[in-house]
NUMARNU-851211 format. One line per 2 residues: number of its first residue (from 1); for each residue x, y, z of N, C-alpha, C. Coordinates in steps of 0.001 Angstrom, whole numbers. Example, Ala and Ser with C-alpha at 12.3 -4.5 7.8 and 13.67 -1.06 7.14 Angstrom:
BEGIN
1> 13190:-5690:7800:12300:-4500:7800:13200:-3300:7800 ~ 12850:-2250:7080:13670:-1060:7140:12900:30:7870;
This chain:
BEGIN
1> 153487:13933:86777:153575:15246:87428:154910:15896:87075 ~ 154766:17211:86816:156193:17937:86414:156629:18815:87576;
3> 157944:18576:87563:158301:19459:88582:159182:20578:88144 ~ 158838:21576:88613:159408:22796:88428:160325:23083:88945;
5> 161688:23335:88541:162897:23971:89859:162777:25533:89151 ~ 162852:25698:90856:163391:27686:90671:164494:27848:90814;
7> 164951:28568:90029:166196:29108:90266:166467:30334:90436 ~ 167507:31095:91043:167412:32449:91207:168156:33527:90569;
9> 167459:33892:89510:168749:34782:88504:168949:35942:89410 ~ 170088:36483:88718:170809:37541:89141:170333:39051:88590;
11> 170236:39314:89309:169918:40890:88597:171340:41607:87676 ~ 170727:42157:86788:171676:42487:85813:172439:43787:86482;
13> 173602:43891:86761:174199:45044:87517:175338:45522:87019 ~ 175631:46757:86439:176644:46747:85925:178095:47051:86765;
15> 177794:47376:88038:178787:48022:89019:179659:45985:89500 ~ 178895:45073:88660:179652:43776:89265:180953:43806:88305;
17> 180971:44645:87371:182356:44622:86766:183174:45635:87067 ~ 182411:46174:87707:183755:47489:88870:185200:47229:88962;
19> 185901:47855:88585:187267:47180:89179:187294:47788:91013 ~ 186744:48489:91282:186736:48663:93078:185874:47467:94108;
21> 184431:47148:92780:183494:45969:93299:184592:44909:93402 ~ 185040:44276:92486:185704:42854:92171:187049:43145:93174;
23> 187987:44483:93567:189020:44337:94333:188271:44091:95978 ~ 187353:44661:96596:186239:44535:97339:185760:43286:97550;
25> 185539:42431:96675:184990:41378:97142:186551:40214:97443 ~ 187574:40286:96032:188545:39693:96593:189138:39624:97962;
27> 188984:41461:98516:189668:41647:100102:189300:40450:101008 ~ 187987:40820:100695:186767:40115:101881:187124:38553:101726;
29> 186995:38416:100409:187068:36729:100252:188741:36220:101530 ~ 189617:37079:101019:190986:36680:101907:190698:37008:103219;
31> 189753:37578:103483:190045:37758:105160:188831:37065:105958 ~ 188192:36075:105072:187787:34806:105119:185845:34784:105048;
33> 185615:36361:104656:183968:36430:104893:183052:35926:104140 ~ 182171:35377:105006:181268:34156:103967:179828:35106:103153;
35> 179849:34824:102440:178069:35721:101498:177257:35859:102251 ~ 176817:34893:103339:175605:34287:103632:175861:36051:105032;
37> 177280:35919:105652:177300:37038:106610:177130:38765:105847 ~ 177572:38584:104691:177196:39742:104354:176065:40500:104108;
39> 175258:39609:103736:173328:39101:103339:172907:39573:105136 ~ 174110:39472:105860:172717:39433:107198:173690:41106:107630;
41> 174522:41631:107270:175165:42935:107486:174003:44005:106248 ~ 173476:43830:105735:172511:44386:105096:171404:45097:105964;
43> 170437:43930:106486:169597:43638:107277:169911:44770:108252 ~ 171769:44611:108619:171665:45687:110326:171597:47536:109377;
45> 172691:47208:108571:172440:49056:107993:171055:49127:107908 ~ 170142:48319:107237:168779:48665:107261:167870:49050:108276;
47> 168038:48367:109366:168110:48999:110782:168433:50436:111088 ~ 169799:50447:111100:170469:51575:111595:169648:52839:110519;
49> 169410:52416:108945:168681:53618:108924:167504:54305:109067 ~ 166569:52741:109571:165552:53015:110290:165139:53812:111653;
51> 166598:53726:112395:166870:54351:113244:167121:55855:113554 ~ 168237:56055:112019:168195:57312:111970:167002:58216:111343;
53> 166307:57630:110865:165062:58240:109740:164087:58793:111652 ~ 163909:57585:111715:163011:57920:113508:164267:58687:114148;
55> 164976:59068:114321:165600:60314:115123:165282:61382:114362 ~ 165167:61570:113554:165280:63091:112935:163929:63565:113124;
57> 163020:62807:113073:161943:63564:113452:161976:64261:114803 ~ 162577:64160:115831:162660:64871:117162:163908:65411:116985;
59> 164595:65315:115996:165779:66145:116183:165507:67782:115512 ~ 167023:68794:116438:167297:69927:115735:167403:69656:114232;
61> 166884:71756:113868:167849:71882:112923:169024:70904:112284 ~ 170300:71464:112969:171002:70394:112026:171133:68716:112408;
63> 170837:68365:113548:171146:67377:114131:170051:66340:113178 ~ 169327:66866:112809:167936:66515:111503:168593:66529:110713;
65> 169328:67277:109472:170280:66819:108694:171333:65606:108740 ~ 171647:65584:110220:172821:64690:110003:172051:63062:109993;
67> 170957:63002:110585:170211:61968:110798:169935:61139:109543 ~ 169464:62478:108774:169174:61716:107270:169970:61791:106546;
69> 171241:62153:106117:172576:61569:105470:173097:60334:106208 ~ 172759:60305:107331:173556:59041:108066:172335:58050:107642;
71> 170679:57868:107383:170108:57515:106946:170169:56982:105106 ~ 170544:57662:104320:171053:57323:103489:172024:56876:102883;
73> 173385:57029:103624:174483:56318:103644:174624:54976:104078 ~ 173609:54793:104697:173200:53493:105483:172254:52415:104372;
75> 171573:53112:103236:170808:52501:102652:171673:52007:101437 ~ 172237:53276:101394:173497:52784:100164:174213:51923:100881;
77> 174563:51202:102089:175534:50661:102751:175021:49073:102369 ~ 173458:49413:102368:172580:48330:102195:172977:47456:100577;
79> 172908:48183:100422:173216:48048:98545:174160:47393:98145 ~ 175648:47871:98961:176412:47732:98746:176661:46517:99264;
81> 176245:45501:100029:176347:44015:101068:175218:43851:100149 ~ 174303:43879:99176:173788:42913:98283:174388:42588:96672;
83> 175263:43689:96586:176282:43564:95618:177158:42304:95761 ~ 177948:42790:97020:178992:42053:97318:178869:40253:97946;
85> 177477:40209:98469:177133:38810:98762:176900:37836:97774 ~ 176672:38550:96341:176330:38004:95230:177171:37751:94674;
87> 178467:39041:94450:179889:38581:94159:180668:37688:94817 ~ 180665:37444:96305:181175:36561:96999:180656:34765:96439;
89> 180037:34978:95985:178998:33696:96280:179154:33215:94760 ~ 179111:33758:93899:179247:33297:92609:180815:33754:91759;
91> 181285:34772:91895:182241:34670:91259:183519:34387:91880 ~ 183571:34448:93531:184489:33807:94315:184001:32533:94778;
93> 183153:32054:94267:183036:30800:94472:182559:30319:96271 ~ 182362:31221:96725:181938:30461:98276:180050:30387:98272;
95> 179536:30024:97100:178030:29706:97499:177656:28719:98233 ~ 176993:28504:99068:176710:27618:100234:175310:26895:100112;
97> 175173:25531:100768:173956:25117:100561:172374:26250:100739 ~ 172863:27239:101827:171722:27967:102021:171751:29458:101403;
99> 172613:29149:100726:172767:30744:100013:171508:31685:99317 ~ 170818:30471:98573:169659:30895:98173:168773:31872:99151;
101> 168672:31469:100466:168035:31765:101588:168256:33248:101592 ~ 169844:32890:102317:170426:34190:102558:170415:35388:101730;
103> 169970:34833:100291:170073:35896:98922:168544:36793:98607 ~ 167598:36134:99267:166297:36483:99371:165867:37214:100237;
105> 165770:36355:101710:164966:36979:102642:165679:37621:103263 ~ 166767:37972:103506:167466:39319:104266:166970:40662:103455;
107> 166815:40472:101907:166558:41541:101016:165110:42323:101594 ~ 164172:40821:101620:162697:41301:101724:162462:42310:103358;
109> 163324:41407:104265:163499:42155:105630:163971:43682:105256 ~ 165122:43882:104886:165691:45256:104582:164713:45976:103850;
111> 164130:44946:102783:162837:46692:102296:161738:46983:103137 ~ 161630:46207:103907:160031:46182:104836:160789:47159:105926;
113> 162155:47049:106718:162574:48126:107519:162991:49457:107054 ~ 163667:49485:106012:164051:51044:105291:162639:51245:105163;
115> 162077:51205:104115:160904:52004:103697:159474:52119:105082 ~ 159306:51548:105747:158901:51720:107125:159517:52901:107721;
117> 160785:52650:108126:161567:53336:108595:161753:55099:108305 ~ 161554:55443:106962:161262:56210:105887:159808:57241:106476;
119> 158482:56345:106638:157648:56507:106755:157463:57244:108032 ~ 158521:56238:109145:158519:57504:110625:159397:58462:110174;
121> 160346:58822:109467:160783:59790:109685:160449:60642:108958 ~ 159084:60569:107990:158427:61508:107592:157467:62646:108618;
123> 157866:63926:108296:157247:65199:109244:155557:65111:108863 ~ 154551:64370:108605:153364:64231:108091:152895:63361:108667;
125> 151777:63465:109569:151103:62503:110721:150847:61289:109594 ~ 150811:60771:108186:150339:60016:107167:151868:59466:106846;
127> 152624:59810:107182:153996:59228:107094:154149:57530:106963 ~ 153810:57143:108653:153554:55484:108422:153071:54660:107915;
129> 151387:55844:107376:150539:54947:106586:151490:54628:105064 ~ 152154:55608:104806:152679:55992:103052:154295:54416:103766;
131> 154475:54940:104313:155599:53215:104859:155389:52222:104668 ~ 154299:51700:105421:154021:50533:105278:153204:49989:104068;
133> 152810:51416:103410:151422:50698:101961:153377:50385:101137 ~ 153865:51301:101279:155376:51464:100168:156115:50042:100411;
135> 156383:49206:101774:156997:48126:102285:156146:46662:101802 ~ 154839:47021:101736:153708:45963:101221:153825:45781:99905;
137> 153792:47106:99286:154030:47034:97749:155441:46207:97416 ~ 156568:46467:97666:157746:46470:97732:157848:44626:97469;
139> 156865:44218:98735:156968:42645:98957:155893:41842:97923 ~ 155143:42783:97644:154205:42351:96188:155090:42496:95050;
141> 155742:43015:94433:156497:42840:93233:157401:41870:93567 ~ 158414:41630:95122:159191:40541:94708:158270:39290:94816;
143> 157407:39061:94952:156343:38493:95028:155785:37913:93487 ~ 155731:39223:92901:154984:38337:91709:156509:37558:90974;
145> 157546:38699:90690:158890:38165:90526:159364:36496:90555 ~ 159230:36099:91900:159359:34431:92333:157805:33783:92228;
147> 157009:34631:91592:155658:33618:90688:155906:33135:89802 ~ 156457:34319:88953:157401:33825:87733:158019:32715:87598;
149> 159038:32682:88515:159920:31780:88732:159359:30526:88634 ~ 158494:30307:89899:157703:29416:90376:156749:29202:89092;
151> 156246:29565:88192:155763:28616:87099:156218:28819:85860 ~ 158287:28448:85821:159125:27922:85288:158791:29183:84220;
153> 158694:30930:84135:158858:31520:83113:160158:32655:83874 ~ 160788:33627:83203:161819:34564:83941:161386:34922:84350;
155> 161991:34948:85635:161834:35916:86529:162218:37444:86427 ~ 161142:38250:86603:162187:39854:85723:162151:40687:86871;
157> 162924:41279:86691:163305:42321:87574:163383:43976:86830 ~ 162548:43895:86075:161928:45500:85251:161305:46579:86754;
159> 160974:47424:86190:160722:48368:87222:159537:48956:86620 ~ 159332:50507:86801:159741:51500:87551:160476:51545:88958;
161> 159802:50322:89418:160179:50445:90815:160948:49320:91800 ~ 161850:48622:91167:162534:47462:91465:163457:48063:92665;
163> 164029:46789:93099:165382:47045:94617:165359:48810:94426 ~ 166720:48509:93365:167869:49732:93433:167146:50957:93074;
165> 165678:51111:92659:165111:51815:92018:164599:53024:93400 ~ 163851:51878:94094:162816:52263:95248:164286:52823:96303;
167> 165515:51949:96458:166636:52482:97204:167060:53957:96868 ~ 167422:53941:95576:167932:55858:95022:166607:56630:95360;
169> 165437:56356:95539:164609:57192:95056:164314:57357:96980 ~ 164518:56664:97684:164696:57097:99174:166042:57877:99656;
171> 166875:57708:99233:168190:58088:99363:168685:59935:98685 ~ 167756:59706:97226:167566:61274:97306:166986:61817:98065;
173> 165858:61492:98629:164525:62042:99315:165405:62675:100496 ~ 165994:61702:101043:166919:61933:102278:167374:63472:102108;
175> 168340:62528:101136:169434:63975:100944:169049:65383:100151 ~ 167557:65500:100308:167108:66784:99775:166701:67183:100928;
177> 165977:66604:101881:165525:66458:102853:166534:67473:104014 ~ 167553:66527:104204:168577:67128:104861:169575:68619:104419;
179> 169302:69056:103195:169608:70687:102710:168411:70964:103254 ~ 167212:70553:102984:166117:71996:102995:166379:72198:104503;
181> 166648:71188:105409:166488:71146:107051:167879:71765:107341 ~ 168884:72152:106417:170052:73224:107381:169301:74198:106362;
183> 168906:74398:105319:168055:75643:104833:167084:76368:106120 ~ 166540:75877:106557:165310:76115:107905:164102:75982:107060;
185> 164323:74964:106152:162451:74852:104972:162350:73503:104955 ~ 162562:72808:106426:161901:71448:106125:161131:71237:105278;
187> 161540:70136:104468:160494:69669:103106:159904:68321:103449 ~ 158764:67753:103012:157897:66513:103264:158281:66094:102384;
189> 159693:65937:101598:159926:65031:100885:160210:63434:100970 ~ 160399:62683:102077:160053:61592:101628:158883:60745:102074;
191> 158072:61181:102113:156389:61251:101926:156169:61562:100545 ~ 156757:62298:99695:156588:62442:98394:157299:61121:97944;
193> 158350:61097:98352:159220:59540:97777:158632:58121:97986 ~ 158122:57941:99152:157298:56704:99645:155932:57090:98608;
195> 155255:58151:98062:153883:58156:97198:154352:57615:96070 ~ 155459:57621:95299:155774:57746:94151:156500:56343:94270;
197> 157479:55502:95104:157496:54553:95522:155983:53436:95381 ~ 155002:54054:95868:153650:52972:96075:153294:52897:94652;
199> 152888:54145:93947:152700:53467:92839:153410:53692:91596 ~ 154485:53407:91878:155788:53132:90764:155688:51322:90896;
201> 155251:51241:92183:155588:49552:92451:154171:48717:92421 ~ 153100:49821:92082:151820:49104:91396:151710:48873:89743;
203> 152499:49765:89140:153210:49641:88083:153882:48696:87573 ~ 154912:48395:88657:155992:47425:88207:155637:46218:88407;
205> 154335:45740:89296:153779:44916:89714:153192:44398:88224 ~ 152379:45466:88084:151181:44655:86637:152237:44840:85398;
207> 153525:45397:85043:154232:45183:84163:154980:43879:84321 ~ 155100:43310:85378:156093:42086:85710:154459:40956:85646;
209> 153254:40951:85966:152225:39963:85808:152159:40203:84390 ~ 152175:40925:83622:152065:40533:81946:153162:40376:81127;
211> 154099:39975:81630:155223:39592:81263:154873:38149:81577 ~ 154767:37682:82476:154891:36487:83046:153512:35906:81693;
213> 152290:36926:82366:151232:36035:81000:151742:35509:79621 ~ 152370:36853:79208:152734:36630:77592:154148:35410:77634;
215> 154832:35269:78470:155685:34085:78340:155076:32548:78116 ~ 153543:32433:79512:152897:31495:79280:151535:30913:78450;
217> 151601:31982:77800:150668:31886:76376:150989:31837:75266 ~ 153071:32225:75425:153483:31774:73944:153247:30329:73130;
């Protein structure tokens, strides 16, 4: 019987050679913060912009703007604690027996709450449905991703619609969102972002399963 180990590559990022990323993670490393806590500070911005996405729908005029910049700043906040948990953990050296853990499933939590989250604060009674098909999809590509893994071919992280992909493409939505709403022309834009989200990531789904084929038929 053969046994397979998974391992978990890194997504290719070019902001890990930042000189602001690498001074950023050094701070943190000296003031003693472990990866595994940063992995779960993700998880709460993801929250918080779930939170703000569901306020703006009952909010004013501008008080609706501010909801969804504070909504997107929050997602980028997200981003930014999966950067840095990765830098902590491998190039400062504090990876931990459960790091793996911490490097995964806080991620899968954070896309299932943003893009949910997304979905209520869409002005379109179809809002939640376009959330949760976008949060399902989301967990099907990292899904086929660690299939890969799991029968010992790369694991890829191609898109259209990968992490950082499906993140910018909510984060504009926001912040168009929030002009048209001090404009007074609320736009259903991220209901347009969560459509294009679902199947960008049915896409990226069957581009990442024939990748995986053609590795195991070489």
């Amino acid at each position: 019987m053969n046994l397979v180990v998974v391992t978990s590559p890194r997504r290719a990022l070019a902001t890990r050679d930042a000189s602001w990323a690498i001074a950023c993670a050094r701070w943190l490393t000296r003031l003693g913060v472990q990866p595994n806590a940063i992995s779960l500070c993700g998880v709460l911005f993801a929250m918080l912009a779930t939170v703000a996405f569901a306020a703006s729908v009952v909010a004013s005029q501008g008080p609706r703007a501010a909801m969804l910049v504070a909504a997107a700043l929050f997602v980028q906040l997200r981003l930014l604690c999966n950067l840095l948990d990765g830098m902590l953990a491998v190039e400062q050296g504090l990876k931990t027996p459960t790091g793996e853990i911490f490097n995964d499933l806080p991620d899968r939590i954070a896309d299932v709450v943003i893009l949910v989250g997304a979905g209520y604060g869409a002005v379109v009674p179809y809002g939640p449905l376009l959330g949760w098909s976008a949060a399902v999809m989301a967990l099907f590509t990292a899904y086929v991703r660690a299939l890969g893994g799991s029968l010992g071919v790369t694991q890829s992280f191609i898109g259209p619609m990968a992490k950082q992909h499906r993140m910018f493409t909510i984060t504009v939505a926001a912040l168009l969102a929030a002009g048209g709403s001090l404009a007074g022309s609320p736009m259903d834009l991220l209901s347009w972002a969560l459509g294009v989200i679902v199947l960008g990531s049915i896409v990226t789904a069957v581009r990442r399963t024939r990748r995986i084929a053609r590795e195991l038929t070489r």
